[in-house]
C-alpha positions, 0 to 999 in steps of 0.5 A: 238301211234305207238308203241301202233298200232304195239303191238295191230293192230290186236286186234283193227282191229278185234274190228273195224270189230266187232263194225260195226257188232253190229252197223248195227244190232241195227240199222237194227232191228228197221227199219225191225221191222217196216217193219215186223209190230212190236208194238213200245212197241214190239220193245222196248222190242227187244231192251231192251233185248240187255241189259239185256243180256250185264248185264248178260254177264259183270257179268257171263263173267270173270269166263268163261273165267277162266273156259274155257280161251280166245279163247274158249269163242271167238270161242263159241261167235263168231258162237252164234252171227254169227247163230243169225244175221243169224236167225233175217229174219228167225225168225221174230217174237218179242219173237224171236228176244228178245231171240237173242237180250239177246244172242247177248248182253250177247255174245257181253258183254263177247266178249268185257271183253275178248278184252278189258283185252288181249288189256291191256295186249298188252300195257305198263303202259306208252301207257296204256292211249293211247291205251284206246284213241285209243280203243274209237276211233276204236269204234266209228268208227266202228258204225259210218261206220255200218250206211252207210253199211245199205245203200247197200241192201233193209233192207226187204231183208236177205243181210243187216243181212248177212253183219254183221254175216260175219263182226263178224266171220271176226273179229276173225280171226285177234285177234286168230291168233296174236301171242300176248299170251293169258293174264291172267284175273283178276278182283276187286271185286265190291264195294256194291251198298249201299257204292257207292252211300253214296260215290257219291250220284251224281255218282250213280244217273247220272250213272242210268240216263244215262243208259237209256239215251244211252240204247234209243239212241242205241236201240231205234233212228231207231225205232224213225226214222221209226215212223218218216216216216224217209228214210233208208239214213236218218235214217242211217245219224241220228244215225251217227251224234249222234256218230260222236257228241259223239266222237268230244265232248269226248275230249273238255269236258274231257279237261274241267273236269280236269280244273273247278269244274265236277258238273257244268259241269256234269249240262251245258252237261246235260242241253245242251242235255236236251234242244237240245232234247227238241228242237228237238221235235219242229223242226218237220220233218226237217232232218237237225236239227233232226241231228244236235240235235242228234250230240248234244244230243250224244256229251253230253250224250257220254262223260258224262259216263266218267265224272260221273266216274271221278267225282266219283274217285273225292272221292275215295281213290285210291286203292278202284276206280277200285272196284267201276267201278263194281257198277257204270256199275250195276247201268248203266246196270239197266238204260239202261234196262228200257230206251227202255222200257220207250221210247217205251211207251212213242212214244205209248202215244205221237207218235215218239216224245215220244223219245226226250221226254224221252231223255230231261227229264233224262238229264234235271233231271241229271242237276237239281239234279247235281245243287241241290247236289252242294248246299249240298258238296263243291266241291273238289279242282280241283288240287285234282281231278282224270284225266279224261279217256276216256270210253264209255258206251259200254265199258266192266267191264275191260275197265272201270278197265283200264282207272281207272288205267290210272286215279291212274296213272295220280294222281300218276305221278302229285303228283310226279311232284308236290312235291317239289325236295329234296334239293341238298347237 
């Protein structure tokens, strides 16, 4: 872990700063669009838009950066996201923010392929899974700090939206002026959607389900909280526990993939988040238990990403898992789209509700069809499964690459270690 901080500190320090920015955003739209008088299907709107730009950008990104290099698309991106955060309270109108909620996706996507392959290629095949660890703790980190920042100033004001534009150009200026050189950028082709999900049929459905699962926890918790008559400070608390969920979760439940059959555990942590969700829309307006349910809808929903994908890697050959990774983030992507939208309808019909709703019926589906696709495949020995690696669902196509590598390295180095010694002369 050393060695990786001292190869790599100014790359993670950059990304820290980085993921506060964005946190404070996400969080801070929803509640000023509430202050604006924005719709709550409007502001589903908003924040569905981030993720059509973040699909745009994982797909357009890599053959930018072979056009132009590095730290060109660095600097392009970091003065787009900068003039955005700055034009938010200058342009509050839904058609406004949308159109910079697509930019600052697609910029934010582009920004994490591009420090997601300089970071793998700061490290070596041995510190290759530490570094990925340690990337996932920086960037939840980095979010979790973003909710108490939105506690300085009045979010009617300009200065919360000030705070992140300065974080994000900050960010930059440790990444451009390491000397770590520039890395050469390489992706797989993608394995076709039709292939992958004959391959995985549990894979593919979970992915799509947990797209719009996180999509409305990172787009839409604020917009809940506002309509919940929720405080600043508590609204802030709320989104910090579902991260902080996230990140104590991720490692028991990788500890567990690598050691009983992934489908039932893909049931009980999508059954576990189902029923916390649900449970939350009886507790009313108690803080207390809105955040404990929201620590245990986000401890399940975080480390699911990766268990899908380490359950997909379950039947895959080696050689073909890092071109899966391209598809199954499609299929993310597309869910993660249409999560807010649907959550915004649904706190439409029923009120704030409408978003513990929408949560517990995706995770609740991904457990009944997880449960009915063990009555159809037997499940893989679990000496034969792929390790699990730890990745977030905010992470680019080159940091899913990664810890798909770390997994065939994983498989590799056990296989060796299984295999009988040659016998001594």
């Amino acid at each position: 872990m050393v060695q990786v901080l001292a190869s790599s500190w100014a790359l993670l320090l950059g990304m820290l700063l980085l993921m506060v920015g964005n946190g404070i955003q996400g969080t801070l739209l929803g509640i000023r669009g509430g202050i604006e008088g924005f719709s709550t299907f409007e502001m589903s709107l908003v924040m569905s838009a981030y993720f059509v730009g973040f699909l745009g950008g994982s797909r357009l990104a890599p053959g930018l950066i072979r056009r132009v290099g590095h730290i060109r698309v660095f600097a392009a991106l970091a003065s787009l996201i900068s003039a955005v955060l700055i034009l938010y309270p200058a342009l509050a109108h839904p058609i406004s923010w949308t159109i910079g909620r697509v930019l600052i996706g697609f910029c934010f996507s582009a920004v994490y392929v591009t420090a997601e392959s300089w970071l793998n290629n700061s490290v070596t095949n041995e510190t290759r899974g530490q570094a990925l660890s340690l990337y996932m703790i920086v960037q939840m980190a980095g979010i979790v700090s973003a909710q108490g920042l939105l506690l300085v100033a009045d979010p009617g004001g300009f200065i919360l939206f000030i705070i992140p534009s300065v974080l994000v150009s900050i960010s930059f200026a440790p990444i451009l002026l390491s000397v770590s050189p520039t890395p050469a950028f390489e992706t797989t082709k993608p394995m076709s959607l039709r292939e992958l999900v004959r391959i995985s049929p549990t894979g593919a459905v979970g992915m799509f389900l947990m797209g719009g699962v996180y999509s409305a926890l990172f787009g839409m918790a604020s917009v809940f909280g506002t309509e919940a008559g929720m405080s600043v400070a508590e609204i802030s608390g709320f989104i910090a526990a579902i991260y902080i969920g996230g990140l104590l979760f991720q490692f028991p439940i990788g500890w567990l993939s690598d050691r009983m059959d992934r489908r039932t555990l893909i049931v009980a942590a999508a059954a576990t988040g189902g029923a916390a969700s649900a449970a939350a829309m009886a507790v009313g307006g108690s803080f207390a238990a809105l955040a404990v349910a929201g620590m245990l809808v986000g401890g399940m929903s975080n480390p699911l990403y990766a268990l899908l994908i380490a359950y997909t890697n379950d039947y895959l050959d080696r050689e073909d898992m890092a071109a899966a990774s391209g598809g199954m983030l499609f299929i993310n992507g597309v869910g993660a789209i249409i999560g807010p939208i649907l959550t915004g309808w649904m706190m439409g019909v029923i009120g704030p509700q409408g978003f513990f709703l929408f949560v517990s019926i995706l995770m609740l589906s991904l457990a009944a069809y997880a449960a009915y696709r063990m009555t159809q495949r037997a499940a893989v020995p679990v000496d034969e499964t792929a390790p699990y690696a730890p990745v977030l669902p905010t992470a680019s196509p080159v940091a899913v690459e990664v810890a798909q590598e770390v997994a065939i390295e994983n498989a590799e180095e056990a296989a060796d270690d299984a295999s009988p010694s040659p016998p001594n002369p």
